[in-house]
N, C-alpha and C positions, 0 to 999 in steps of 0.2 A: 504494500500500500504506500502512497504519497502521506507526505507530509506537507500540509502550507505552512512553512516557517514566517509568514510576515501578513497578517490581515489587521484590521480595526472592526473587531468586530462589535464594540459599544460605540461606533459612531451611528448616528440618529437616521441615516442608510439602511441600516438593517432593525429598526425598531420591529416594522408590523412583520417581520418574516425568519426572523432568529430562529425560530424552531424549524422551520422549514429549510431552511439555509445550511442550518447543519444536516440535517439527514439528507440532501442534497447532495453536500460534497460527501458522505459517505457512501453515497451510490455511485458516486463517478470516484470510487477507491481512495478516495483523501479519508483518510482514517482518525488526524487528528491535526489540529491547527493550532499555531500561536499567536495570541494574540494579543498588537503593541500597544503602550500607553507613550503618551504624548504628553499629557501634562500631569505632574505630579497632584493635581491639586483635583484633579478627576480619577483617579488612582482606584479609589471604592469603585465606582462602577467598571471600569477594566476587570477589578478582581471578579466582580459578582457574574462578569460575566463566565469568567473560567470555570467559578465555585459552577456554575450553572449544567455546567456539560463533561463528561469523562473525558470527552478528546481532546478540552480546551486547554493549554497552559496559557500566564501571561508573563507579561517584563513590569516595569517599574522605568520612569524617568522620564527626560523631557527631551521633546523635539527640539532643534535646532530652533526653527520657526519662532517657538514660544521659550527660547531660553531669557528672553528679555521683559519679557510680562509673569514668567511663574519665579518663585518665591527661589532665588538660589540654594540650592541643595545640596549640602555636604555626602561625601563617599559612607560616609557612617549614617547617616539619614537615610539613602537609599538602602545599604547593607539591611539595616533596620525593618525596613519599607518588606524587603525583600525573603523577608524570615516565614512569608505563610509557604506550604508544601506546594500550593498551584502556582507564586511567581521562580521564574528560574532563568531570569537572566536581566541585565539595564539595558532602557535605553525606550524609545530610539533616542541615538543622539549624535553628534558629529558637528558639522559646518552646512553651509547652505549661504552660497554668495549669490545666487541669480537671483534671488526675490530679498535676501537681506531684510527678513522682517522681525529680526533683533542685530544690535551690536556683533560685530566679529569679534570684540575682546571677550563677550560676555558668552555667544556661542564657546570659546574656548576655553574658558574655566568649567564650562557647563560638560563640557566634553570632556577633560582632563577628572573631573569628580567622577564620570562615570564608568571611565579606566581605572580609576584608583580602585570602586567599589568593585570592578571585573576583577583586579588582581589580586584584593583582600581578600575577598570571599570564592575565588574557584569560579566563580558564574557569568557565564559569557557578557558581551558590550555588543550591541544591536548598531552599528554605524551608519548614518545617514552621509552621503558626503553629495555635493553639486558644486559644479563650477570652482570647487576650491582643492580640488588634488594635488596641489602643493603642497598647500599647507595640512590637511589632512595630513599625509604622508610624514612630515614634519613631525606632527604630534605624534602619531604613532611611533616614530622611530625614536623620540625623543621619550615616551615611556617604555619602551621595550626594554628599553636600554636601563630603568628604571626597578625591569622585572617584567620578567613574559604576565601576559593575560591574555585569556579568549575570549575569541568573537568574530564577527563578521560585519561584510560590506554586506548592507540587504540592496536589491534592487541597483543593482553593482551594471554601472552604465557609462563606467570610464573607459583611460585607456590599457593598453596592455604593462605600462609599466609602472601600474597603481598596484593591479593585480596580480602581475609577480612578485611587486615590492609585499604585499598582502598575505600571501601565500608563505613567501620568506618568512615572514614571521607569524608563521603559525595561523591566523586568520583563514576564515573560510568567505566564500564567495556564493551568493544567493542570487537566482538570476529568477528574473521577475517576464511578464507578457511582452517587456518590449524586445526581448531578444525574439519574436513571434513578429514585429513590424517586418513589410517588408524592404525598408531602407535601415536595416539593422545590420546588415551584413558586416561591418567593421566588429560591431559586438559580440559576433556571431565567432568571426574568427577570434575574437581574444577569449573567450570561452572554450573554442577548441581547443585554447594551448593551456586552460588550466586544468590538472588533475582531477579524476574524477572523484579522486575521496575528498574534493576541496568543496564542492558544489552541492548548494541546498537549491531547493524551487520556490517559489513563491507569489505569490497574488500583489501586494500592497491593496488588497481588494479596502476600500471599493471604488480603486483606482486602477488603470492604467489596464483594464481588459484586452486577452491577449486577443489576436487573431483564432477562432472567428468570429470572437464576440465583441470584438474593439468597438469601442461606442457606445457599447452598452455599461448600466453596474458591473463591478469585476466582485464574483462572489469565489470563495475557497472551490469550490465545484471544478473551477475554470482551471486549476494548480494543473490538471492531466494534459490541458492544452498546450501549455508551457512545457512541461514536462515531454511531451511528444516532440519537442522540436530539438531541445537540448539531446533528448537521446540520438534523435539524427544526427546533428553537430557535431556528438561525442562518438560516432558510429557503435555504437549498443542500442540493443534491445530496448523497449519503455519498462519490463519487468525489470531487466538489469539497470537501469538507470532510478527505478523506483526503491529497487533492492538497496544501492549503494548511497542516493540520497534520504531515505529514512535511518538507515544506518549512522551516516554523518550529524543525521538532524539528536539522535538521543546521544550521540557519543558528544557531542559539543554542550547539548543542553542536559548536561549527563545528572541536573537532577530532574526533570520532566521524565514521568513512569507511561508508557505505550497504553492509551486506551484498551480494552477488550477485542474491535477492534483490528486494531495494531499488529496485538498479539496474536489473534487467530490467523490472523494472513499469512506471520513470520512462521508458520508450524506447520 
């Protein structure tokens, strides 16, 4: 079975049809999904959404976006945040220069706290990066250096040597519907040259719907779409590509426990 490592599924999107939405992507073999918080200060409903379902995990932290309107948040505030059994990893968090709708000083502290909380606690860092792969890479390398932590680029729409620099240091790589565009092709090729044990799939639902549903809500359902393209890309099988990124997806998020399920598929 597929794993969606990256939706929202407590945005106001999926109000009238959460239950339906999940049993959805269970029929199209998504077995279990995680899902991001964005703002610390909406946190409670993220979680309730996870308490809500067997297959849901979430994260804890803040988008880039809103690192300059939520309350700045200590590594040990998150660590804290992060202590119920359903969250198991930070974030989203990172840089985000094209829309710039917080400070870049203030995206970078916000980002640096949530590395800190990844490598205190063992529990992956959920990376947003746009138009700032400089500096991105920058901080990464500049905490590595500091002490390995895990995590990943979600929605990973750079270049090629963001994502071997990425890979380098241990970081996993989540490719989202647009590697499904068809003027993706640059994307397309820097995914072929990353390892397949490096690569999770994912929605950003209820955004950025792959082909053939572009244009439309992107729900977890749609993770097979994406996932169908990538195994051609990687030339594998969609089972073997299913196999190897649900496998990546609990080794990384190695405290999220496999739904029911999960489990019956792996047996």
């Amino acid at each position: 079975m597929l794993v969606d490592s990256h939706c929202h599924l407590d945005f106001p999107d999926f109000a009238e049809d959460l239950d339906d939405l999940v049993i959805r992507a269970h029929g199209a073999g998504v077995g279990h999904m995680l899902t991001i918080c964005t703002h610390v200060t909406r946190f409670d409903r993220v979680l309730a959404v996870a308490r809500r379902f067997d297959s849901v995990h979430c994260t804890v932290g803040i988008h880039p976006h809103e690192a300059g309107k939520e309350p700045e948040t200590s590594a040990e505030t998150l660590i804290r945040m992060a202590e119920d059994p359903k969250v198991v990893g930070f974030g989203e968090t990172g840089l985000d220069f094209f829309y710039e709708h917080s400070p870049r000083d203030v995206q970078e502290r916000s980002f640096r706290q949530h590395i800190r909380a990844a490598r205190d606690s063992g529990l992956p860092v959920v990376i947003h990066t746009r138009d700032a792969e400089a500096d991105t890479l920058r901080i990464l390398e500049e905490e590595h250096a500091r002490g390995a932590f895990p995590g990943l680029i979600h929605c990973f729409s750079s270049d090629p040597e963001l994502a071997e620099k990425a890979v380098e240091l241990g970081l996993m790589i989540s490719v989202s519907g647009i590697v499904t565009f068809r003027k993706a092709e640059a994307l397309r090729d820097t995914i072929r040259a990353v390892p397949l044990n490096h690569l999770l799939v994912e929605t950003d639902a209820p955004y950025l719907a792959p082909v053939p549903k572009r244009g439309k809500r992107n729900e977890p359902a749609y993770t097979a779409h994406t996932a169908a393209v990538v195994a051609e890309v990687k030339g594998v099988t969609p089972a073997e590509l299913a196999e190897a990124t649900t496998a990546t997806f609990f080794r990384l998020f190695s405290k999220a426990r496999p739904s029911a399920a999960v489990s019956t598929a792996a047996e």
